[in-house]
N, CA, C and O atoms as CSV, one atom per row, in Angstrom:
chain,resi,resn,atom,element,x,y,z
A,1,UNK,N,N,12.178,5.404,7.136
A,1,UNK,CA,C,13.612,5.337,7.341
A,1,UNK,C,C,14.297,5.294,5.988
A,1,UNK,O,O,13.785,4.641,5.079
A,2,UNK,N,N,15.751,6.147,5.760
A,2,UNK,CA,C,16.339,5.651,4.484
A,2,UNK,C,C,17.881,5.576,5.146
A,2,UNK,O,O,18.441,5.805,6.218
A,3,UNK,N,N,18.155,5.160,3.958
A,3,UNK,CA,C,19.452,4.806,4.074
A,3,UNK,C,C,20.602,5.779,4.811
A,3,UNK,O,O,21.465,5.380,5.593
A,4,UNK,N,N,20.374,7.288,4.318
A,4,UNK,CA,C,21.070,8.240,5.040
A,4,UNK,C,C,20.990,8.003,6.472
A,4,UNK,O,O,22.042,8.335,7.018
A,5,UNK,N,N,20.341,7.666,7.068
A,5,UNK,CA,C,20.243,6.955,8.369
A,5,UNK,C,C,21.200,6.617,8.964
A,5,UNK,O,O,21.660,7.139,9.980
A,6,UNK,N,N,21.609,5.671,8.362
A,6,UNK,CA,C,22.992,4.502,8.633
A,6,UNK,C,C,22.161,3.687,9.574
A,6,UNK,O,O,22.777,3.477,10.619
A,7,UNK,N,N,20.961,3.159,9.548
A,7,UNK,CA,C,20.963,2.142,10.746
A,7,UNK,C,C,21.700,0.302,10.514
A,7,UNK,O,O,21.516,-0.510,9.607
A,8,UNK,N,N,22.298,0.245,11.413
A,8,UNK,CA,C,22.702,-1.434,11.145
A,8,UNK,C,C,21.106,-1.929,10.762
A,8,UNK,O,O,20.997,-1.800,9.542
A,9,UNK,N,N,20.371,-2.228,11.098
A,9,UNK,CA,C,19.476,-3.027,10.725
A,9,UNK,C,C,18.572,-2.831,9.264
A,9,UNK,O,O,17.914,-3.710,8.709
A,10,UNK,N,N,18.710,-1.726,8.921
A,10,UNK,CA,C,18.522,-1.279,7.408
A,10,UNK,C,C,19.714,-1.620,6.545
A,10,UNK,O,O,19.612,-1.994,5.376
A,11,UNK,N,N,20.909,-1.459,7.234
A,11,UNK,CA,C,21.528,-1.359,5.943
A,11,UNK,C,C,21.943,-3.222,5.850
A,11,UNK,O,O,22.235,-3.658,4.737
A,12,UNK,N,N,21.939,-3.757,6.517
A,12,UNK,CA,C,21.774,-5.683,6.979
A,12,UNK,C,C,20.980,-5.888,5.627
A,12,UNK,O,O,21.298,-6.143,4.466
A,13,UNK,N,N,19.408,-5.585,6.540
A,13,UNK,CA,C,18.573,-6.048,5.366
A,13,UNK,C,C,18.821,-5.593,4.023
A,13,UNK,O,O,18.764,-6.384,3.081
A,14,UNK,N,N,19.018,-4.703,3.910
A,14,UNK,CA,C,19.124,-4.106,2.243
A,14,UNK,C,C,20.149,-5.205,1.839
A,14,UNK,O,O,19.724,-6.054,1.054
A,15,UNK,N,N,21.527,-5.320,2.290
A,15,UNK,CA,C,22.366,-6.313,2.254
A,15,UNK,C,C,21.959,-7.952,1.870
A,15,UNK,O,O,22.713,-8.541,1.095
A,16,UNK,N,N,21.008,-8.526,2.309
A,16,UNK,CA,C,20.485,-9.432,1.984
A,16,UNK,C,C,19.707,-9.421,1.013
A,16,UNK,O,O,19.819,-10.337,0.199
A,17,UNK,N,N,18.814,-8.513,0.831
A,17,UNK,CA,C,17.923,-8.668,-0.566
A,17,UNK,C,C,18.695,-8.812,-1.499
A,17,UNK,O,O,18.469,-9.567,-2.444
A,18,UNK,N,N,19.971,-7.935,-1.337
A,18,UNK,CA,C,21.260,-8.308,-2.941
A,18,UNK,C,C,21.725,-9.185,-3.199
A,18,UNK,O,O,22.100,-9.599,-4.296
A,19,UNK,N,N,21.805,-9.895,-1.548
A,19,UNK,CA,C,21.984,-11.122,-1.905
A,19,UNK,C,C,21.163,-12.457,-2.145
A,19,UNK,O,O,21.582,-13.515,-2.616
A,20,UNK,N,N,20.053,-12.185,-1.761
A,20,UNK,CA,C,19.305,-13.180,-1.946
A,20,UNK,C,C,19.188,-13.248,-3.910
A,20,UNK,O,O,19.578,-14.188,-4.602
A,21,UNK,N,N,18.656,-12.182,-4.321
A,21,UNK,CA,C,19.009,-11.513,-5.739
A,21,UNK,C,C,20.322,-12.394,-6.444
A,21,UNK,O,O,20.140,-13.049,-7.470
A,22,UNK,N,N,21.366,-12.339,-5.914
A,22,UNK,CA,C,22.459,-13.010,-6.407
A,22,UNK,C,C,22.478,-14.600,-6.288
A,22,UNK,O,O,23.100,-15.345,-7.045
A,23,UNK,N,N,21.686,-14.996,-5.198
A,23,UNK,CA,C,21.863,-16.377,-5.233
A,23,UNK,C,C,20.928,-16.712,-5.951
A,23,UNK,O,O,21.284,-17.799,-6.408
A,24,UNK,N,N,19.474,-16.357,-6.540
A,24,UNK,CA,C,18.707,-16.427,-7.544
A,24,UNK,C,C,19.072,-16.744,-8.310
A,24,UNK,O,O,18.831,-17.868,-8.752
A,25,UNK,N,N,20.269,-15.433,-9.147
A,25,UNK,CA,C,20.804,-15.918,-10.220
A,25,UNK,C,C,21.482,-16.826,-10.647
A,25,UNK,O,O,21.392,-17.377,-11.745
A,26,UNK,N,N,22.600,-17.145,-9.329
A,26,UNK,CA,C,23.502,-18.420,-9.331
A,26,UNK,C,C,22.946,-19.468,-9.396
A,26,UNK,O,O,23.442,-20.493,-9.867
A,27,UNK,N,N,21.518,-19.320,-8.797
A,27,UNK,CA,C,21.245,-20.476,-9.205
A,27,UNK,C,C,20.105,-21.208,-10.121
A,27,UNK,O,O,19.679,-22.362,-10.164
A,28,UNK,N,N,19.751,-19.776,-10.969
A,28,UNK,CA,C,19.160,-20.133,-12.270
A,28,UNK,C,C,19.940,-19.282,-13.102
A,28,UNK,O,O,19.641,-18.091,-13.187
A,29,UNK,N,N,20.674,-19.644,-13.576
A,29,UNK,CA,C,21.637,-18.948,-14.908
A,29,UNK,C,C,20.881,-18.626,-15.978
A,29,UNK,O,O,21.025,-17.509,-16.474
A,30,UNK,N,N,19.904,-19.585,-16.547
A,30,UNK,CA,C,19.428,-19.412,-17.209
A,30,UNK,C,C,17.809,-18.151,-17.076
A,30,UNK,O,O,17.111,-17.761,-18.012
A,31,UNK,N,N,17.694,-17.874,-15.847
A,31,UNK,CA,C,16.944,-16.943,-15.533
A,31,UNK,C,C,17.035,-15.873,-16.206
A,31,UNK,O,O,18.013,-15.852,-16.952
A,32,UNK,N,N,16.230,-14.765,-16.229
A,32,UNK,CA,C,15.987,-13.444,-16.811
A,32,UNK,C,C,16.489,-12.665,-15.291
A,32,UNK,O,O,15.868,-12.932,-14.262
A,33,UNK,N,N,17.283,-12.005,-15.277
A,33,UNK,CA,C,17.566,-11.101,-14.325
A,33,UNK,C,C,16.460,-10.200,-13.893
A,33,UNK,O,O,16.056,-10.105,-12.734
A,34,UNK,N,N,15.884,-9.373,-15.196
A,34,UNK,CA,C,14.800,-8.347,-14.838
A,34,UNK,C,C,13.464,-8.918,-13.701
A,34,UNK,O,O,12.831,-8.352,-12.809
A,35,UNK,N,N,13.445,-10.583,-14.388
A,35,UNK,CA,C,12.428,-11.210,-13.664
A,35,UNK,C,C,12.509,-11.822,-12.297
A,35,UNK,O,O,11.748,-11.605,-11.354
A,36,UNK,N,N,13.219,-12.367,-12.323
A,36,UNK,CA,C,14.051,-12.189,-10.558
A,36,UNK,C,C,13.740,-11.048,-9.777
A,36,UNK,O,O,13.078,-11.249,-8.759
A,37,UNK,N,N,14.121,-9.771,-10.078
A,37,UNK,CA,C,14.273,-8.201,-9.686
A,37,UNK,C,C,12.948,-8.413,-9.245
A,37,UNK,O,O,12.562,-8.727,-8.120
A,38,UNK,N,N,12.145,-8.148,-10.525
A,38,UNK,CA,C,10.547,-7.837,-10.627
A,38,UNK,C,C,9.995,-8.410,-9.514
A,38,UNK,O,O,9.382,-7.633,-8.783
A,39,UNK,N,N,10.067,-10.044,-9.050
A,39,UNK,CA,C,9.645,-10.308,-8.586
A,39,UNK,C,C,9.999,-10.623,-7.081
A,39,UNK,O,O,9.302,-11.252,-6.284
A,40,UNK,N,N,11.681,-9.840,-6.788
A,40,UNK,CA,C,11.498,-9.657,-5.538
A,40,UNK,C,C,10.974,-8.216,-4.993
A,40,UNK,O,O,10.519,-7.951,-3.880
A,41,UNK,N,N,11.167,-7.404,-6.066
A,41,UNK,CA,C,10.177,-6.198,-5.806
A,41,UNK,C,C,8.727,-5.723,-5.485
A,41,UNK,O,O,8.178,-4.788,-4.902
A,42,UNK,N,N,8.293,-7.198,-6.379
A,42,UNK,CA,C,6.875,-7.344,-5.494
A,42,UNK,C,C,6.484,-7.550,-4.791
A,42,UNK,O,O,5.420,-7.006,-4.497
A,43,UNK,N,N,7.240,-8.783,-3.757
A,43,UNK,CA,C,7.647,-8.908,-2.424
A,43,UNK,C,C,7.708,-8.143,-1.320
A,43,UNK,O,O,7.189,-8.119,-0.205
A,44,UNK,N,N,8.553,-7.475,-1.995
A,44,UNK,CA,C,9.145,-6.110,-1.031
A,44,UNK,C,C,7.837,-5.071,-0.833
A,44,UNK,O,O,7.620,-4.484,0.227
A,45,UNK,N,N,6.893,-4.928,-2.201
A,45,UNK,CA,C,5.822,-3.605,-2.205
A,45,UNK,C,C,5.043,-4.628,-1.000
A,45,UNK,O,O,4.712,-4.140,0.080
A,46,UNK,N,N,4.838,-5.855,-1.270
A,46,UNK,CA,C,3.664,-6.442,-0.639
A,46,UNK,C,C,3.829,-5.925,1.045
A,46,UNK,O,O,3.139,-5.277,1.832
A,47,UNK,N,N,5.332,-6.711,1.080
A,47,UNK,CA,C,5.488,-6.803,2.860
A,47,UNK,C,C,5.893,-5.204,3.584
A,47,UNK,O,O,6.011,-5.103,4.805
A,48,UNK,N,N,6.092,-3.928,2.587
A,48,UNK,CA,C,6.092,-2.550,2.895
A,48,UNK,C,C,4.605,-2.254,3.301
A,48,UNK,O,O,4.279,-1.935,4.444
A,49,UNK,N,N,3.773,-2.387,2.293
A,49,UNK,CA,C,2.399,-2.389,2.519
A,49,UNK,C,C,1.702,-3.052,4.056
A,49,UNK,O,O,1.081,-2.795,5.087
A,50,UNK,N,N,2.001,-3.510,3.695
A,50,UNK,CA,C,1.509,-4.772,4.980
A,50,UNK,C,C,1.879,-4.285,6.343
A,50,UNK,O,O,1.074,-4.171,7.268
A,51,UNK,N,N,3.362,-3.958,6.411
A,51,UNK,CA,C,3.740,-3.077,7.561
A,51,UNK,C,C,3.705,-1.973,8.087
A,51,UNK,O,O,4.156,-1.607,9.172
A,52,UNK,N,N,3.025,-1.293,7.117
A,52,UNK,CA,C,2.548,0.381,7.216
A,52,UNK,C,C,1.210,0.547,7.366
A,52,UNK,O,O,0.835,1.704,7.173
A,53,UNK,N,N,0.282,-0.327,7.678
A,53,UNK,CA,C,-1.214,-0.286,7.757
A,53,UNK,C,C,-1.538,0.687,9.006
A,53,UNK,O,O,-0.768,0.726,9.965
A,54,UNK,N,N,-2.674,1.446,8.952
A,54,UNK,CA,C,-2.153,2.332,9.864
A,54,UNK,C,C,-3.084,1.569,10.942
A,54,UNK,O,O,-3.768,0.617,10.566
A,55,UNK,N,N,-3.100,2.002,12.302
A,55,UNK,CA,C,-3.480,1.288,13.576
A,55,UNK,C,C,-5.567,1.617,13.558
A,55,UNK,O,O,-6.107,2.476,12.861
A,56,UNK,N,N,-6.073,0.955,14.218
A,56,UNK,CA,C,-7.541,1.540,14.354
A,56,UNK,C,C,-7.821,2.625,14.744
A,56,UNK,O,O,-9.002,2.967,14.678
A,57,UNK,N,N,-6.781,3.576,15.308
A,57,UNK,CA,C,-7.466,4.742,16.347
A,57,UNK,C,C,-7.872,5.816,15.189
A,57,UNK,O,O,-7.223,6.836,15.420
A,58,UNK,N,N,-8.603,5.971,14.159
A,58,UNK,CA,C,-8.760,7.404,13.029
A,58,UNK,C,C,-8.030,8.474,13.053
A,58,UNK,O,O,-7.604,9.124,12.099
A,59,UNK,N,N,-7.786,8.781,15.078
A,59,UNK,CA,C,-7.271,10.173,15.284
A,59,UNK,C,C,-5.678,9.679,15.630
A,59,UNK,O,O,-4.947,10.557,16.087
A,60,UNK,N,N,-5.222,8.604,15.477
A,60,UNK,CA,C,-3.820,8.770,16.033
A,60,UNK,C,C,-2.700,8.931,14.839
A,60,UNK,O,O,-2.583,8.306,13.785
A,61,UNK,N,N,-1.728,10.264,15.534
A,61,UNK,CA,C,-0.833,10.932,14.937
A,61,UNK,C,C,0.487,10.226,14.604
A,61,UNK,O,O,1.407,10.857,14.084
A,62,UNK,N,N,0.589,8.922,14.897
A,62,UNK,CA,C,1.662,8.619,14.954
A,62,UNK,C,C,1.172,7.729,12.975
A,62,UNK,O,O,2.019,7.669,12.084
A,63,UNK,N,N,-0.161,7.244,12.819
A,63,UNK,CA,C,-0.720,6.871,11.504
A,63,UNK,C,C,-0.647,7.864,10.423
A,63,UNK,O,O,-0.170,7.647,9.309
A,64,UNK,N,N,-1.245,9.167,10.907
A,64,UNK,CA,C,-1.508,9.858,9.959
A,64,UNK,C,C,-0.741,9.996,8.615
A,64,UNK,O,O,-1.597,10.145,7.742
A,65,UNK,N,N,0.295,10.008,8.163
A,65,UNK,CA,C,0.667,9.927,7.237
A,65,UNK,C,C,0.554,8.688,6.586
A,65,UNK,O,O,0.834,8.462,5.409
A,66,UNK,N,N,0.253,8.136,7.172
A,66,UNK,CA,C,-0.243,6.408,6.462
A,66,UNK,C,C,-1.805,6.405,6.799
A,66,UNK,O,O,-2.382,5.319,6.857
A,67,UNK,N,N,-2.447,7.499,7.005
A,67,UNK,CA,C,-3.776,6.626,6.825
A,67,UNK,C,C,-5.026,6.701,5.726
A,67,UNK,O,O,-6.238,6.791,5.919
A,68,UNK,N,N,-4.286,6.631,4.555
A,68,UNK,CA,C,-5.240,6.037,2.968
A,68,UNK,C,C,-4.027,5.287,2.047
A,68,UNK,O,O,-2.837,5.510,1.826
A,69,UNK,N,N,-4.878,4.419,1.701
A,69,UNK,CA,C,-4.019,3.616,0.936
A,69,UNK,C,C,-3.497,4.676,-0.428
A,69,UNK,O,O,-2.367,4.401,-0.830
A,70,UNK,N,N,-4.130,5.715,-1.084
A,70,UNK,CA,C,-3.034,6.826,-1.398
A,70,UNK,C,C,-1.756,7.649,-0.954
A,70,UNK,O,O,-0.899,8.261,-1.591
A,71,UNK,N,N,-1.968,7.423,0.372
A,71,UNK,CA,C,-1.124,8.112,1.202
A,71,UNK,C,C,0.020,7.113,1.638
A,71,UNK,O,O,1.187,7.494,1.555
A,72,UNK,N,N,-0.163,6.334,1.921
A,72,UNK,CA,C,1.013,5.002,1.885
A,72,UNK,C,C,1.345,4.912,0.464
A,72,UNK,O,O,2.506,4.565,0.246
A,73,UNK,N,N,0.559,5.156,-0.628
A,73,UNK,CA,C,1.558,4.690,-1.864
A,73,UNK,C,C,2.164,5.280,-2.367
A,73,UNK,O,O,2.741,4.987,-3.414
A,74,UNK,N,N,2.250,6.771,-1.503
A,74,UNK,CA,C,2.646,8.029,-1.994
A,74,UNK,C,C,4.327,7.781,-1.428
A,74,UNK,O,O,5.305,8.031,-2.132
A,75,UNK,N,N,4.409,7.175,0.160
A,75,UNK,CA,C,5.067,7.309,0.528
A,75,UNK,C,C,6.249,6.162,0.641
A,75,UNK,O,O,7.233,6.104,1.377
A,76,UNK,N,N,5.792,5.333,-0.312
A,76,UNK,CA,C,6.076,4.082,-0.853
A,76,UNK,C,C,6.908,4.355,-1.647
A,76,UNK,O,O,8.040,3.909,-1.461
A,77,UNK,N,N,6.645,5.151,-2.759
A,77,UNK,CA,C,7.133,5.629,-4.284
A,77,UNK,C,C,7.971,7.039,-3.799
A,77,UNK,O,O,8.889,7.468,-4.498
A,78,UNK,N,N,7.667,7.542,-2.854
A,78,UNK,CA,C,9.002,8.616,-2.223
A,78,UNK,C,C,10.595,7.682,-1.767
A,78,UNK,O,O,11.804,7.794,-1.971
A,79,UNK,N,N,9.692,6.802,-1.083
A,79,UNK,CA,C,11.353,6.283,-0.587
A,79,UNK,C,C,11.637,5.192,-1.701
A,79,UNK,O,O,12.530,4.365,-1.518
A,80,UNK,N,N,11.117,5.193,-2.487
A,80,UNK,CA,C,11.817,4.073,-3.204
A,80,UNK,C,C,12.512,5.304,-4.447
A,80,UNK,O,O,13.613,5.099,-4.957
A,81,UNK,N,N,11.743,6.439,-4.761
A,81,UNK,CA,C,12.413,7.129,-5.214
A,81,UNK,C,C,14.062,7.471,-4.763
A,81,UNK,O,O,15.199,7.469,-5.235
A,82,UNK,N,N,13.460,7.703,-3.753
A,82,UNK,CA,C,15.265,8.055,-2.993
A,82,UNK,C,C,16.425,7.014,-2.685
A,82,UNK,O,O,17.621,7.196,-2.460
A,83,UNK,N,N,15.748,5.995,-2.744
A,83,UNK,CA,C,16.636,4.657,-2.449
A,83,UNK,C,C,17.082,4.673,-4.392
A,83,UNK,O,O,17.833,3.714,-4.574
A,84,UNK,N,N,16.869,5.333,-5.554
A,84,UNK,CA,C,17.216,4.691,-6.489
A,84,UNK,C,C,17.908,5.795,-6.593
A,84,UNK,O,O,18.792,5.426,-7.366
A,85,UNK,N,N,18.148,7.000,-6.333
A,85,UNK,CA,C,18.429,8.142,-6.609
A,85,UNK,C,C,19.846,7.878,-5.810
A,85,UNK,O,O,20.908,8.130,-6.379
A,86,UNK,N,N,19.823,7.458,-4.722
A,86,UNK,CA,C,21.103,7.252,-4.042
A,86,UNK,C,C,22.406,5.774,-4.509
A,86,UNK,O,O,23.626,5.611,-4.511
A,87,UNK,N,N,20.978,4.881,-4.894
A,87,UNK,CA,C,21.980,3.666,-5.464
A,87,UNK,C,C,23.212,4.142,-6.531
A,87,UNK,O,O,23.054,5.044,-7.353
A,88,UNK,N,N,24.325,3.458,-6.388
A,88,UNK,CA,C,25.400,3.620,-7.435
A,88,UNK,C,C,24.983,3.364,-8.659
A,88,UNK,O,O,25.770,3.598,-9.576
A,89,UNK,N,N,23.819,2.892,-8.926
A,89,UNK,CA,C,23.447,1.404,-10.222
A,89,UNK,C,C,22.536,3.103,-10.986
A,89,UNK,O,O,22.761,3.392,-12.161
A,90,UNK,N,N,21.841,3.766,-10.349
A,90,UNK,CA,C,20.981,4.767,-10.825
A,90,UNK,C,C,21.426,5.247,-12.152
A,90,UNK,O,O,20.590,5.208,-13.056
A,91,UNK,N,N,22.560,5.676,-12.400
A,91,UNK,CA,C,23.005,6.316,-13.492
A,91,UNK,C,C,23.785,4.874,-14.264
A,91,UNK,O,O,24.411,3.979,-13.697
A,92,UNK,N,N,23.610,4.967,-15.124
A,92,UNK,CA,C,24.863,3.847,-16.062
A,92,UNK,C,C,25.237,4.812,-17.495
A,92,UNK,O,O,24.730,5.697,-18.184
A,93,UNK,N,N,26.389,4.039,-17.415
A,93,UNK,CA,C,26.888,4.695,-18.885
A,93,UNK,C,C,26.354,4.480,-19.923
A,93,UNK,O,O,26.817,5.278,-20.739
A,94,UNK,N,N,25.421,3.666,-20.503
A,94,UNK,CA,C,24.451,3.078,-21.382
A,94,UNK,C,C,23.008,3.711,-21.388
A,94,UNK,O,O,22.067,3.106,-21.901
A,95,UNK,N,N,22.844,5.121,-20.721
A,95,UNK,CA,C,21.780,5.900,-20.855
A,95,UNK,C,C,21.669,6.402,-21.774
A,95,UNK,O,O,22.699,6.493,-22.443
A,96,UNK,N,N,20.570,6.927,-22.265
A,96,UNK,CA,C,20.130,7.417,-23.511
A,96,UNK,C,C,20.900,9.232,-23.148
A,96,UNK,O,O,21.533,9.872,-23.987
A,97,UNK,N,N,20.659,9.611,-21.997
A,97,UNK,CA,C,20.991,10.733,-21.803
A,97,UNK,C,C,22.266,10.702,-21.208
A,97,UNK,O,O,22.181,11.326,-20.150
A,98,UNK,N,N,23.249,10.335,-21.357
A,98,UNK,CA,C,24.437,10.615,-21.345
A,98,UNK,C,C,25.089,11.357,-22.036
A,98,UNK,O,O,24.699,11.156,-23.186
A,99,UNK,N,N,26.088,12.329,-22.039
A,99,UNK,CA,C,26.577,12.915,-22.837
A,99,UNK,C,C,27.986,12.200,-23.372
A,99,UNK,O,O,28.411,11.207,-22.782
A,100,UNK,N,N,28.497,12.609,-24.210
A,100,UNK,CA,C,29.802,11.990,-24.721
A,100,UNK,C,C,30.782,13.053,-24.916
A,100,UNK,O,O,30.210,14.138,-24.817
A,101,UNK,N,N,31.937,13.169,-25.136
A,101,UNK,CA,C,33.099,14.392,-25.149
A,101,UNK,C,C,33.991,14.288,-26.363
A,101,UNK,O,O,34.897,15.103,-26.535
């Protein structure tokens, strides 16, 4: 599922991870932001993983694209590709490749 979707229940949760993220910070100021991130991102790979395991049947079609742990991490790093590609945050003005006028 991605975001183009529009489902209420995707776009909820996504909603909360930002915020959970924000209350992190509020409430360690003195925290590292990146490390916060990092480590709700690991979170997130763990419990993606975890929920994509594919079922016992070898032959069932509804797994197949999840059934090697290459193949889930493939499809792991697709949607997270696209979830960064779509975020507003993706581009910043502080890129190395920005142009100037």
């Amino acid at each position: 599922m991605n975001s183009a979707d529009s489902d209420p229940l995707f776009d909820d949760v996504a909603d909360r991870v930002v915020a959970l993220g924000n209350e992190f910070l509020d409430a360690n100021p003195e925290a590292d932001a990146w490390e916060i991130a990092s480590g709700m991102l690991s979170g997130i790979v763990h419990f993606w993983l975890y929920t994509h395991q594919p079922c016992a049947d070898p032959s069932c079609r509804s797994c197949a694209e999840m059934a090697t742990a290459e193949m889930r991490l493939q499809q792991l790093l697709d949607e997270a590709r696209e979830s960064a590609e779509e975020s507003s945050y993706f581009h910043s003005p502080f890129d190395r490749n920005v142009g100037n006028a």
